[in-house]
C-alpha positions as CSV (number, residue, x, y, z in Angstrom):
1,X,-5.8,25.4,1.4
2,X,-8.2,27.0,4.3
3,X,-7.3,25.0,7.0
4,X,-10.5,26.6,8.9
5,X,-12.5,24.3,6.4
6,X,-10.9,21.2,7.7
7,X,-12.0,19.1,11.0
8,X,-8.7,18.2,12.2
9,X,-8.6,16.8,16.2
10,X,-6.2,18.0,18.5
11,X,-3.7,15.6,18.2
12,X,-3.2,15.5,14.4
13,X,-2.7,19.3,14.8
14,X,0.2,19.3,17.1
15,X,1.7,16.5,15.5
16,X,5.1,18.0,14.5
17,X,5.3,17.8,10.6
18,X,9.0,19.7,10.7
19,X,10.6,17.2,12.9
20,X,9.1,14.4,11.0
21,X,10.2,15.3,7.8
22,X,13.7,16.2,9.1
23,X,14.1,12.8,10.7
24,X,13.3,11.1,7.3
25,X,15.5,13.4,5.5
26,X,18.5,12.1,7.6
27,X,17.3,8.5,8.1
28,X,15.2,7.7,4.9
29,X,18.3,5.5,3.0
30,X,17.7,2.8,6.3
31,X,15.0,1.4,3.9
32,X,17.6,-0.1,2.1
33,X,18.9,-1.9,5.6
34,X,14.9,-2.5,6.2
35,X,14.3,-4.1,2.9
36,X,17.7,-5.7,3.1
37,X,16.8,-7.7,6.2
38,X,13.8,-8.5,5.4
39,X,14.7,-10.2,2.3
40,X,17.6,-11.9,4.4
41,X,15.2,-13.4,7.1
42,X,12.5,-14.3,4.6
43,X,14.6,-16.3,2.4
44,X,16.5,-18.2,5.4
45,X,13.0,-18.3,7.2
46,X,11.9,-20.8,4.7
47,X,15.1,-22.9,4.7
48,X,14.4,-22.7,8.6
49,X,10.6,-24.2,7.8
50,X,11.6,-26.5,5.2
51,X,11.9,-29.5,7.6
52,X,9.6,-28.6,10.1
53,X,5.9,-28.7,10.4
54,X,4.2,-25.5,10.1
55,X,2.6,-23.2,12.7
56,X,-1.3,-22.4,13.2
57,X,-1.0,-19.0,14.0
58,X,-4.3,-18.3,13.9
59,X,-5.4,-15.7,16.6
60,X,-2.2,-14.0,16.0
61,X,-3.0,-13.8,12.4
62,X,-6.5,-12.5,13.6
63,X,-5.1,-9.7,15.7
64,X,-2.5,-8.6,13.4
65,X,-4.6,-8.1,10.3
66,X,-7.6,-6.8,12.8
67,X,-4.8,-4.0,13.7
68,X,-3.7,-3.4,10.2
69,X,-7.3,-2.9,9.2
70,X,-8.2,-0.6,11.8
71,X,-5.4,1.0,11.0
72,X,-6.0,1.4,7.4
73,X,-10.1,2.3,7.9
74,X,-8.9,5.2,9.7
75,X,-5.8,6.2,7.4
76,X,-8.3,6.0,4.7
77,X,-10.9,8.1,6.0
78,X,-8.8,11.2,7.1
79,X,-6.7,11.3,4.2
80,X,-10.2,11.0,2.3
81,X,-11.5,13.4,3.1
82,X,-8.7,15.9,2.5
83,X,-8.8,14.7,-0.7
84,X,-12.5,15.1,-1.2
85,X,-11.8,18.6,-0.2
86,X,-8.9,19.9,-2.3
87,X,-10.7,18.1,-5.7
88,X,-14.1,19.8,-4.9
89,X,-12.3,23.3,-3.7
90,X,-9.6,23.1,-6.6
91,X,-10.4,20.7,-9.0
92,X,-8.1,17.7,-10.2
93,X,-5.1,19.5,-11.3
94,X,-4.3,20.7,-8.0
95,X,-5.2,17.5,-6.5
96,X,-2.8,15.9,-8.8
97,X,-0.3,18.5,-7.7
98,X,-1.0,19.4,-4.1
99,X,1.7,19.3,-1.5
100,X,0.1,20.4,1.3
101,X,-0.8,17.4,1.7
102,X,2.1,16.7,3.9
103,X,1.6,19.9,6.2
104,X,-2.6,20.0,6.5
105,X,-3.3,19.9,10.0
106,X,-6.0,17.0,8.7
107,X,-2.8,14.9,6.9
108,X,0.1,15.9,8.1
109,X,0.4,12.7,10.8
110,X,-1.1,10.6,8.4
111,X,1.3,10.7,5.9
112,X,3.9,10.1,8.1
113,X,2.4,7.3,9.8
114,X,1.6,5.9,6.4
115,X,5.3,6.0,5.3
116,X,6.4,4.5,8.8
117,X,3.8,1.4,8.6
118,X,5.7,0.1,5.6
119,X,8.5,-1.2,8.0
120,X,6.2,-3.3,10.0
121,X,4.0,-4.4,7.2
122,X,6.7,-6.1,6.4
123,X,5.8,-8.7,9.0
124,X,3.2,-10.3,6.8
125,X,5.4,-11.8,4.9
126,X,6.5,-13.9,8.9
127,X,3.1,-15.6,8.8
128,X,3.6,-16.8,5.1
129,X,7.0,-18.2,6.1
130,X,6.0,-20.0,9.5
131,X,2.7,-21.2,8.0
132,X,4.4,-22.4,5.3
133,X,2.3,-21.2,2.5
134,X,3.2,-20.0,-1.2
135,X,5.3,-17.1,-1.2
136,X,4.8,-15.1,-4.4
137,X,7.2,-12.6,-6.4
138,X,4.4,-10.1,-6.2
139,X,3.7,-10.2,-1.8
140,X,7.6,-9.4,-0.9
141,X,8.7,-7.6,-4.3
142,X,5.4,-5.3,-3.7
143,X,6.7,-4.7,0.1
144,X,10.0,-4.0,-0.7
145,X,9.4,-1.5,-3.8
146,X,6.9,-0.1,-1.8
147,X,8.7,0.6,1.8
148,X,11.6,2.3,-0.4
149,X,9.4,4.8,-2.9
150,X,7.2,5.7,0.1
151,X,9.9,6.8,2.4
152,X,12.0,8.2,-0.8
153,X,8.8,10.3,-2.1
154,X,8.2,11.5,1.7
155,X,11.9,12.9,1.7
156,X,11.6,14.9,-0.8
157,X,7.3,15.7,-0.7
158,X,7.0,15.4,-4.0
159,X,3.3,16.1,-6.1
160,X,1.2,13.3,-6.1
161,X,1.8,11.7,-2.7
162,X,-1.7,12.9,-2.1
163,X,-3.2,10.1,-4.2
164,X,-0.6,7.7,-3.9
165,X,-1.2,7.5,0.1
166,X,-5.1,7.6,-0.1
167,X,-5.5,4.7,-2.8
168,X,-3.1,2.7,-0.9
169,X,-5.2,3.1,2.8
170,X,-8.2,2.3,1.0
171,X,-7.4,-0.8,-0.7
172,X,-5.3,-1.9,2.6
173,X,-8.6,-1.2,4.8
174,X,-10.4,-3.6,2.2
175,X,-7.6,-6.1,2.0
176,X,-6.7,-6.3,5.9
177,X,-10.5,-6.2,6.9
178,X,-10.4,-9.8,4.5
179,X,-7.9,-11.0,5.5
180,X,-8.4,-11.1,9.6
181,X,-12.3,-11.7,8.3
182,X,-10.6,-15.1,6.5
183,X,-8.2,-15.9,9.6
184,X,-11.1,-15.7,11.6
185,X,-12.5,-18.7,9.7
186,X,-15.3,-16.6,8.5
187,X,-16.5,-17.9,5.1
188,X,-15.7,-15.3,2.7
189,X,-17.4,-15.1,-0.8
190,X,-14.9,-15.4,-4.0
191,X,-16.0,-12.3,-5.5
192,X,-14.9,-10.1,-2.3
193,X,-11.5,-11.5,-3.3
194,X,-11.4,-10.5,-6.7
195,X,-13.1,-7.4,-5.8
196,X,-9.9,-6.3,-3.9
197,X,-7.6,-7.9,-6.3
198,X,-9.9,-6.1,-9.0
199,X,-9.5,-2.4,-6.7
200,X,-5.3,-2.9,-6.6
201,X,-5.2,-3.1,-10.2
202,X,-7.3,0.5,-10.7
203,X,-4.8,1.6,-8.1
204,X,-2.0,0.8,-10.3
205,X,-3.5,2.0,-13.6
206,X,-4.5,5.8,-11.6
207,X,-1.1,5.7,-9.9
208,X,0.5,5.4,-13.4
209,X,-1.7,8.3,-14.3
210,X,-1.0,10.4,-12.0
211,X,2.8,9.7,-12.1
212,X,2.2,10.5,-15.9
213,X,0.4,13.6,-15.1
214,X,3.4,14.6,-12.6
215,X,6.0,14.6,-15.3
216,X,3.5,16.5,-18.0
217,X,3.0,19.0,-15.3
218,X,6.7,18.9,-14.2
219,X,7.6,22.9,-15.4
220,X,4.6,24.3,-13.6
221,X,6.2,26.2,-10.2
222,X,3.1,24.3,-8.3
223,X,3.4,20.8,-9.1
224,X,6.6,20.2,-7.7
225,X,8.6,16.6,-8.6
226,X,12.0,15.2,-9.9
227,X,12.9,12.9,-12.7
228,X,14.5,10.5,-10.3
229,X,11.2,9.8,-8.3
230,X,8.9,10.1,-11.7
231,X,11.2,7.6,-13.5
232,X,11.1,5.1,-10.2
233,X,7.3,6.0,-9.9
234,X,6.4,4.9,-13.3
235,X,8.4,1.8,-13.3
236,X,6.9,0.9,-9.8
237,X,3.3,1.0,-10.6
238,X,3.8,-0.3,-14.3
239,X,5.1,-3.5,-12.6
240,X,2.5,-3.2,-10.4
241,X,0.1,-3.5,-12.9
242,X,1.5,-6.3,-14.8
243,X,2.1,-8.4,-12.1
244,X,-1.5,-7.8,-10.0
245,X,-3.2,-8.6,-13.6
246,X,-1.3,-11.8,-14.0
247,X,-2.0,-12.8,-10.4
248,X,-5.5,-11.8,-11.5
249,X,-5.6,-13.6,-14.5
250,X,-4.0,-17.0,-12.5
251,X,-5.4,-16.8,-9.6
252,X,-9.3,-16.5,-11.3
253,X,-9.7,-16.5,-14.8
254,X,-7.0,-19.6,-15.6
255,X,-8.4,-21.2,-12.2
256,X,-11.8,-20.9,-13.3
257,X,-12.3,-22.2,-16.9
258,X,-9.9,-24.9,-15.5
259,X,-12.3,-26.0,-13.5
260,X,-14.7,-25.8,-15.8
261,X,-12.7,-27.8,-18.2
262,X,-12.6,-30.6,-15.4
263,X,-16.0,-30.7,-14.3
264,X,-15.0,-28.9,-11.2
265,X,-12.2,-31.2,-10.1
266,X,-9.3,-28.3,-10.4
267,X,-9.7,-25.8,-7.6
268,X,-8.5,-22.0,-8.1
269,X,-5.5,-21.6,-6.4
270,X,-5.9,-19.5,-3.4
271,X,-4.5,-16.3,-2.4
């Protein structure tokens, strides 16, 4: 990769890749106490609620997605435009396969901060619980896979983190943008929702792909990988897929001819 061809500021250039990837070498298994935790304080969170009225929450709600969105715009657009770069320089394959990635002066900080921001992405899951709203099998099973691949693929850099990390900042700069949109009482068309929910199911089916394309790839020297992470890889985004097309299905197809059905007494259940 010519790194002269890439507009990288300053500070994403002296960001210190080496030291980055050494601490998550030595540290990467406290996902398990992260996830762990998190599961712990979710569950008793709720008993917590159970009896007591629930929080507004609003402008907190506002400022934390607003962050997350922000965050996630720019994620998107850097990485993008790596991306952009290494399919029109080298085609698909080596976009597929690319590990540099993780090194670019362009991505390097990037990726890391992407892994790190599954910890405290966790903390959506605090508004569910203390505004007492449905809390689905997909929202904390889809955190919790999540945090533990990311920060087990960044470990070991393995092909296809590329793809996995761009996707994911682009469909999280859609989602948090409609979401702090939403908690800003802004009226929000139904179509932007199933747009989204519509763009997280294509990232599942191209994650599968390129997890597929990993392991087909596997024996050539530059598209480096390991069983372990293909096998975890594959089953992560296949239950991805099942489970966003379900909530898909539920949440706007079922809803929808329901309400049809009842002369438009049945609402669609809401996000």
């Amino acid at each position: 990769m010519n790194e002269s061809e890439l507009n990288a500021y300053d500070f994403e250039r002296r960001f210190d890749e080496r030291r980055a990837f050494e601490w998550m070498q030595e540290n990467w298994t406290s996902s398990f106490m992260f996830c762990g935790l998190y599961a712990a304080l979710v569950f008793a969170g709720q008993h917590f609620m159970k009896e007591r009225p629930k929080l507004n929450l609003r402008r907190p709600l506002v400022l934390w997605s607003f962050s997350l969105a922000i965050f996630s715009i720019v994620g998107a657009v850097r990485t993008g435009l790596y991306m952009m770069h290494v399919l029109t320089t080298s085609g698909f394959k080596q976009s597929v396969c690319d590990i540099s990635f993780y090194h670019s002066s362009l991505t390097k900080l990037w990726a890391y901060a992407f892994v790190l921001s599954k910890a405290p992405e966790l903390g959506d899951t605090v508004f569910i619980v203390l505004r007492k709203q449905r809390l689905i099998f997909l929202h904390w099973y889809h955190h919790i896979t999540v945090l533990l691949y990311s920060w087990f693929s960044y470990k070991d850099q393995v092909a296809g983190g590329g793809w996995f990390m761009t996707m994911n900042y682009f469909v999280h700069a859609l989602m948090y943008t409609y979401y702090a949109a939403r908690a800003g009482g802004i009226r929000i068309p139904r179509f932007c929702a199933m747009f989204i929910t519509s763009m997280q199911i294509l990232q599942m089916v191209m994650g599968l792909t390129v997890v597929v394309l990993v392991y087909n790839w596997l024996s050539d020297a530059h598209c480096p990988s390991n069983m372990h992470n293909i096998t975890w890889g594959c089953l992560m985004y296949l239950s991805y897929l099942i489970l966003f097309a379900m909530f898909f299905y539920e949440t706007y197809l079922k809803g929808s001819s329901s309400s049809s059905s009842s002369s438009g007494n049945t609402k669609a259940k809401k996000e």
